[in-house]
N, C-alpha and C positions, 0 to 999 in steps of 0.2 A: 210287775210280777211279784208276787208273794214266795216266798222257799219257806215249808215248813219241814226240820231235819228231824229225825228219828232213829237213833244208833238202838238197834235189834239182835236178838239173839247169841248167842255164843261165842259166835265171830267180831261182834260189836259193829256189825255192818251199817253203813250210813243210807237209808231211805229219805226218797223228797219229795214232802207231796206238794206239789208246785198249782200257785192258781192264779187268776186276778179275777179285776173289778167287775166282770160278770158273774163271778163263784163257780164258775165252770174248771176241774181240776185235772191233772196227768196226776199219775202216781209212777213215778220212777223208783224201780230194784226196791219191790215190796217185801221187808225182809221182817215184818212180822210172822213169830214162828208158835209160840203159845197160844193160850185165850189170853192173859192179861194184856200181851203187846197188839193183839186183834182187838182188843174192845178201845187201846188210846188209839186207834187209828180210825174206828167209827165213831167214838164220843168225839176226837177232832174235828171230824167230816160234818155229825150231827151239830155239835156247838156251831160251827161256823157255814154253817148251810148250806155247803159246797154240794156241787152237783159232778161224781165221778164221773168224765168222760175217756178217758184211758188210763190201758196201765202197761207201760211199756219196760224195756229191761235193758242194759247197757250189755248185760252179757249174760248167762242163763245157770250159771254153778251156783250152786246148790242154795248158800248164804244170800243168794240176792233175790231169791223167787219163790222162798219161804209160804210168803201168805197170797202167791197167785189164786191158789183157789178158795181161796177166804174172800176174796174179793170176787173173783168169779160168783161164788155163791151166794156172796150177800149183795153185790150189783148188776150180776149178771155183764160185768167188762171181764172179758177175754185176754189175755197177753198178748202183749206184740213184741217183737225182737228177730235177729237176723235166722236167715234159715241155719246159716253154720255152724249156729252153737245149740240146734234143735236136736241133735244128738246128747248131750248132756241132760235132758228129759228120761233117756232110758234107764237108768240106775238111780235118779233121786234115793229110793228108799233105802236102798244096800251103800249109797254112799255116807248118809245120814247116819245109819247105824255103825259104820266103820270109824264114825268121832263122837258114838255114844247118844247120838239124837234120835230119838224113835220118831217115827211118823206112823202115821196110821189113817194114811188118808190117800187116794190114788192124787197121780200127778197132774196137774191141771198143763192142759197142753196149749200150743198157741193159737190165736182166733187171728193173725197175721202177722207177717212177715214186714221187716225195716229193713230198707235199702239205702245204701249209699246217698247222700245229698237228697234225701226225701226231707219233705217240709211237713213236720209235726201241727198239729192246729188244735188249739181248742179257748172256747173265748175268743179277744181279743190280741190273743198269745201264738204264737208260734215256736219252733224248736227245728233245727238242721242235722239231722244225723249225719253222723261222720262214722265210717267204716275203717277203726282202727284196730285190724288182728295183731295178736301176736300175745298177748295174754292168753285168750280163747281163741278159736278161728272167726267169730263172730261177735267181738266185742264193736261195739258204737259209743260213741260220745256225743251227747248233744249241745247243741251250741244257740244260745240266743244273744245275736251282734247286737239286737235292741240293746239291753239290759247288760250285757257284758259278761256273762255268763255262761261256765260250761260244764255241764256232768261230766265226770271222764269214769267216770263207774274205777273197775281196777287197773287200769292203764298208768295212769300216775300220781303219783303222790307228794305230799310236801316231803322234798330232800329225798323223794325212792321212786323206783314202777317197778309194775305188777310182777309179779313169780311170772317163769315158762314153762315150771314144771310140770304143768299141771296137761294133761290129754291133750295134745295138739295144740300145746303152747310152744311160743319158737322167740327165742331173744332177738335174731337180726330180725325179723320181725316187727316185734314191738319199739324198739329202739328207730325202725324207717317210720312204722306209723306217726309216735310221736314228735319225729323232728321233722315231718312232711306234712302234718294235719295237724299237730296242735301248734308247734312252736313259733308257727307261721300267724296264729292267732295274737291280734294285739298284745304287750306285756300286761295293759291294766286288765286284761281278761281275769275272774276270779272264778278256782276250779274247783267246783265241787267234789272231794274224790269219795271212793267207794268206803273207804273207812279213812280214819284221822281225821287230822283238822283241814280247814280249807287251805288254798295257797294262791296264787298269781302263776300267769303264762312265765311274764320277768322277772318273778323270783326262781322257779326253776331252771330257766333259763342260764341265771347270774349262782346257783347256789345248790344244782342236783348234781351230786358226785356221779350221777349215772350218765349225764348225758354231757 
C-alpha cells in the first residue's frame, strides 16, 4: 500500500490518499479547501493514474471534509463515515465562518454510512474500521494488520489526543476508546494521526502523558 500525505488548509490537517498495485485509491479526511490544494489533489490522482474509488472520513468537523464535494463533483464518490457525526454536516458554513473561512459552496452529504469492524476494500487493499468516540460521537480509525498501519484521524496524537470540547465530545470517552481499540493494536503498529507527525502504537504507549 502506497500513503500519499497532504497537510491542508488552515488547520494544517493531514489527508491520505492511500492506494496500491492495482491504482485503485481511498481518500481518507479530504481536507483540501482552496482551488490550489484541489488542483494537487487531481494533478496527484492525474500524474499517477489512480482510479478514485472512495472517500471515506475518520470523523466529519469541518477541517477534515473540506473538499468532500470537490470530489464528489469532480468523481462523482460520495463520502462515507459514521452515522454519528452526520450531525456535524448541519452548520459547515456558519462554523467556517466563525474561524474566518468562507465557503460558498452547499455541504456535500454522505452517500454511506461506516460501521464498527466493517472491512473497507478497494484494489488489492483493504482497511478495518474501528469505532472509537469520544473526540466526535462518530470518530473511526482505520486499521490495515497487513501493512501495519492505522489512520486514527483526531483520536490521538504523537505525545496528545484529541480535544472533548468540541459538540458531543466526552474525555472518559475517548480515553476508553483508545486504551480498548487502539492500544491493544501491535506496538510496531505506525499511526497516521489527523495532523502532526506520525507516531507508533509503543511509543504512545511508553511516552503519552495522557494515557
Amino acid at each position: 500500500m502506497t500513503i500519499k500525505t497532504f497537510t491542508f488548509n488552515p488547520f494544517q490537517e493531514n489527508s491520505y490518499l492511500i492506494y496500491d498495485e492495482t491504482k485503485e485509491a481511498t481518500y481518507i479526511d479530504a481536507g483540501c479547501l482552496n482551488n490550489k490544494e484541489k488542483e494537487i489533489v487531481k494533478g496527484f490522482i492525474e500524474d499517477n493514474n489512480l482510479i478514485l474509488k472512495r472517500v471515506i472520513n475518520t470523523h466529519l468537523h469541518l477541517d477534515h471534509q473540506f473538499g468532500n464535494k470537490f470530489l464528489f463533483d469532480t468523481y462523482g464518490i460520495a463520502p462515507e463515515a459514521c452515522i454519528e457525526d452526520e450531525f456535524l454536516l448541519d452548520n459547515i458554513v456558519s462554523q467556517a465562518q466563525s474561524f474566518g473561512i468562507p465557503i460558498n459552496e452547499e455541504t456535500q452529504m454522505l452517500g454511506a454510512y461506516i460501521t464498527d469492524n466493517q472491512t473497507i476494500t478497494f484494489g488489492h487493499s483493504s482497511l478495518q474500521a474501528l469505532h472509537v468516540p469520544g473526540h466526535s460521537p462518530g470518530s473511526m480509525a482505520f486499521y490495515s494488520e497487513k501493512n501495519g498501519i492505522l489512520f486514527a484521524g483526531d483520536v490521538l496524537f504523537q505525545g496528545s489526543i484529541g480535544r472533548t470540547d468540541l459538540p458531543k465530545g466526552d474525555y472518559a470517552t475517548l480515553i476508553t476508546s483508545i486504551t480498548k481499540k487502539l492500544l491493544t493494536l501491535p506496538d510496531s503498529t505506525i499511526v497516521y494521526c489527523g495532523h502532526g507527525p506520525t507516531t507508533t502504537i509503543g511509543n504512545e504507549k511508553t511516552n503519552n502523558p495522557f494515557l
